[in-house]
N, C-alpha and C positions, 0 to 999 in steps of 0.2 A: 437425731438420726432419721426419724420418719419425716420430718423438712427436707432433710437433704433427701433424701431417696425421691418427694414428691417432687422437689426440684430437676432430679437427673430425668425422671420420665416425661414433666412440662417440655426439658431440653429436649427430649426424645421427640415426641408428639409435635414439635413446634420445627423438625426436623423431618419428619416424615409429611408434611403437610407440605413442605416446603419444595421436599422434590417430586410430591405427588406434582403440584403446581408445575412445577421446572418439564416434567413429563407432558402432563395436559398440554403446555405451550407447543411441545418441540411434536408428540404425535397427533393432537388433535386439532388444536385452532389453526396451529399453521397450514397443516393439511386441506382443514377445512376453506379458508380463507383464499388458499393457493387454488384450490376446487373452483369456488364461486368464483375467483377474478378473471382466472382463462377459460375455463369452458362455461361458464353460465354470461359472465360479463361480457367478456371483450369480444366473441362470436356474435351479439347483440347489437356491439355498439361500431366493431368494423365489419362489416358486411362481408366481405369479401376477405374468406382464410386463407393464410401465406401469402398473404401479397406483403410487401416492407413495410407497410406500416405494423401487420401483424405481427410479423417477425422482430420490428423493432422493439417491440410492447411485449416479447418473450423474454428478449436479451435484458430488456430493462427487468424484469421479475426475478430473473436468473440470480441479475447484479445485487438487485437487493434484498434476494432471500439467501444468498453465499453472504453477504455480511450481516445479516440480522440473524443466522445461524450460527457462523465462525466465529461473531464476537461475543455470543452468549457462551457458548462453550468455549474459548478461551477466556475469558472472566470469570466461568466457574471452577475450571481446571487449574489456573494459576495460582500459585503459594503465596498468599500476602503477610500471611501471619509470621511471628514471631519464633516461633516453635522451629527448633533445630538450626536456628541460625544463629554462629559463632560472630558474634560483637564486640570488636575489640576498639574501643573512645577510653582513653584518657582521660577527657574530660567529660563528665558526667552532670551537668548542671540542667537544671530543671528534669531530671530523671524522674521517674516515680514509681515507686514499689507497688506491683500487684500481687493483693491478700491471697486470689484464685492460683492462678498461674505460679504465684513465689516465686518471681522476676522481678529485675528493673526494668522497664520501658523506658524507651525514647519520647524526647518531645512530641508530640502528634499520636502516639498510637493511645488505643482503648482498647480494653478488653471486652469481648464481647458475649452476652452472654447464651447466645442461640448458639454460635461456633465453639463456644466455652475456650476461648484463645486469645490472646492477646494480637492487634494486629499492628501492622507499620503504616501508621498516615490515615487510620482507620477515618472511612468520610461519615457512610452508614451501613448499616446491613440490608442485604437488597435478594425480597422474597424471589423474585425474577430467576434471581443467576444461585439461589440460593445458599449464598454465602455474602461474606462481607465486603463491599470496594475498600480497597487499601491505594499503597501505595505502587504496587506491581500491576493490577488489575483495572487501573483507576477507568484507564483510557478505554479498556475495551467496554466498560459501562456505558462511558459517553457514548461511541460510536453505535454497542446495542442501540440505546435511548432515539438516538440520531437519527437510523434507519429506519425501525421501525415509525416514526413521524411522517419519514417521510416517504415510506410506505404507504401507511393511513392518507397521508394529505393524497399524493397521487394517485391512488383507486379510490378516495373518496371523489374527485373530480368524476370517473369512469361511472361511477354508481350510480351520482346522482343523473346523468344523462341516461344510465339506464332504467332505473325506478322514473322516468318522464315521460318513458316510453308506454308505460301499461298501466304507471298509476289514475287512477279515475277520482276525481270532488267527492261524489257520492253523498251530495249536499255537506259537504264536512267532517264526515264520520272519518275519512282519511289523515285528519289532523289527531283522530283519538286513536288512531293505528301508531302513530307516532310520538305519543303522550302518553301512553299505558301499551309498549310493544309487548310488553309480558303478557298479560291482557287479552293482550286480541293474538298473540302467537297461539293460547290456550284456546279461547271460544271460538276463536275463525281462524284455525289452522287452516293453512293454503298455502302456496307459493308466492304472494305477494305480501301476508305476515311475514312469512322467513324470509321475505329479501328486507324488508322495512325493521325485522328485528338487525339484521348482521348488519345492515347499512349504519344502522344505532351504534354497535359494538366498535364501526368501524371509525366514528367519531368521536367516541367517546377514547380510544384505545389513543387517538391520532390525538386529541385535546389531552389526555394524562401526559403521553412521554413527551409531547412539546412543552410544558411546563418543566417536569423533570430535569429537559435537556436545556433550556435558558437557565432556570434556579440555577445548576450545577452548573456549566459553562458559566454562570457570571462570579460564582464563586470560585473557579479555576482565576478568569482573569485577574481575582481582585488577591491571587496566593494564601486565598483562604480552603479549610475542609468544612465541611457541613458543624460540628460540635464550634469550629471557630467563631460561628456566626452570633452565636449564645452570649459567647464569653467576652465581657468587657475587658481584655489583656491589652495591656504597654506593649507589645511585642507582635512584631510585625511580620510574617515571612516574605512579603512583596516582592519580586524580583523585577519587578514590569513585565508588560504584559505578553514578550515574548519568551523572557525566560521561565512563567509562569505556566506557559503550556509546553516549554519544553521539558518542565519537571513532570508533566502528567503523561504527552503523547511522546516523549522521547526527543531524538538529535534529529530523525526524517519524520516530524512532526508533519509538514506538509502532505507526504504521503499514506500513513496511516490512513486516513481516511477513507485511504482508496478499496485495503483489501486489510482484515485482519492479519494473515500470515505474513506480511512486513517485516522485516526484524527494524525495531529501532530502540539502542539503548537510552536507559534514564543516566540523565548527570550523576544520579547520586545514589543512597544505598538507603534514603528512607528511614536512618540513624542521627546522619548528624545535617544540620541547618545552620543555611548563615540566616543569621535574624539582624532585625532593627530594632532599637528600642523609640516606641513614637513618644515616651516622655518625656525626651529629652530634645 
């Protein structure tokens, strides 16, 4: 009894941490970030405000903070789970009975135990959106993961021309600004620590989700989920490499990309799968 109890509050706590983070994201760093790239940066680095290239460099921010905002909050707002949906297959093979839940599951789903739910197509659980990519959600994981890269990749271009402008050798001690930015943000707080610290964050943020979004995208093409990769299975879900992302981004797979609020249906229902057997 006292396990399970220590269990529901770890779930709790492992829950609360998670939308703490989901918040930090959506009022802090973005705010912040969104701060330093138009009024600190790009007044820097284009001279001259409102002229088209300024305004271009708005429209581009605009674009990609509506889809690195849209598609975290439709990733986390959408139902992937299992719970209250009426599943009616015949055939039931390779099913599997969950002890928590006291369900059958379909092939591909996991139960999870942060969501404490069983999900459909479960890939991972992702601190981000704070909840689990499944099979409804999948796409707008990717396209978060997507934008913000290349986010990071394009104002890290804009930074570094602007940290060129004022950064000074200072016999090399400038290399240990950027080797211990914690460091020197502490003992030589100033306004070119804080730009050499967020210029860090902004690399570092743009080198995570570009990893993220190759891993996952090469595991889309190959009609694998994240737990697939583990598992030495005869059993293939491959569909080639078009039908493989149209099980994730939908039928207007093409356009997804452009804007989260798209509608584009999935083939299927994330229950039942044409499979291969590769043993044979």
């Amino acid at each position: 009894m006292l396990l399970k109890l220590d269990n529901i509050k770890n779930k709790q706590l492992r829950r609360i941490l998670e939308h703490a983070t989901y918040l930090l994201i959506i009022f802090i760093l973005i705010p912040l970030f969104i701060y330093f790239e138009l009024c600190v940066v790009l007044p820097a680095v284009v001279h001259k405000e409102w002229c088209i290239q300024y305004c271009l460099h708005y429209l581009c921010a605009t674009f990609l903070l509506l889809n690195i905002i849209g598609n975290m909050i439709f990733g986390m707002f959408t139902d992937t789970s299992i719970k209250g949906r009426i599943i009616n297959v015949d055939i039931k093979e390779n099913w599997t009975l969950c002890s928590v839940c006291e369900c059958l599951r379909p092939p591909r789903s996991w139960h999870c135990d942060t969501c404490d739910v069983c999900v459909l197509k479960r890939d991972h659980h992702c601190t981000f959106l704070a909840c689990c990519v499944g099979y409804y959600n999948h796409r707008y994981f990717m396209c978060f993961t997507f934008y913000i890269f290349m986010a990071m990749l394009y104002s890290f271009f804009y930074n570094t021309l602007f940290l060129s402008q004022f950064l000074k050798w200072n016999k090399g001690l400038v290399i240990g600004k950027f080797v211990f930015p914690l460091v020197s943000f502490v003992l030589d707080f100033g306004e070119e620590s804080l730009y050499i610290f967020l210029v860090e964050i902004n690399f570092i943020v743009g080198l995570f989700t570009g990893f993220l979004f190759i891993y996952h995208f090469n595991n889309i093409i190959n009609g694998k989920i994240t737990p697939e990769r583990k598992e030495a299975k005869g059993v293939s879900y491959n569909r080639g490499w078009k039908g493989n992302i149209t099980e994730v981004f939908g039928s207007k797979w093409y356009l997804t990309w452009i804007f989260p609020f798209i509608n584009s249906p999935l083939p299927g229902n994330g229950v039942e799968w044409m499979t291969e057997d590769k043993s044979k």
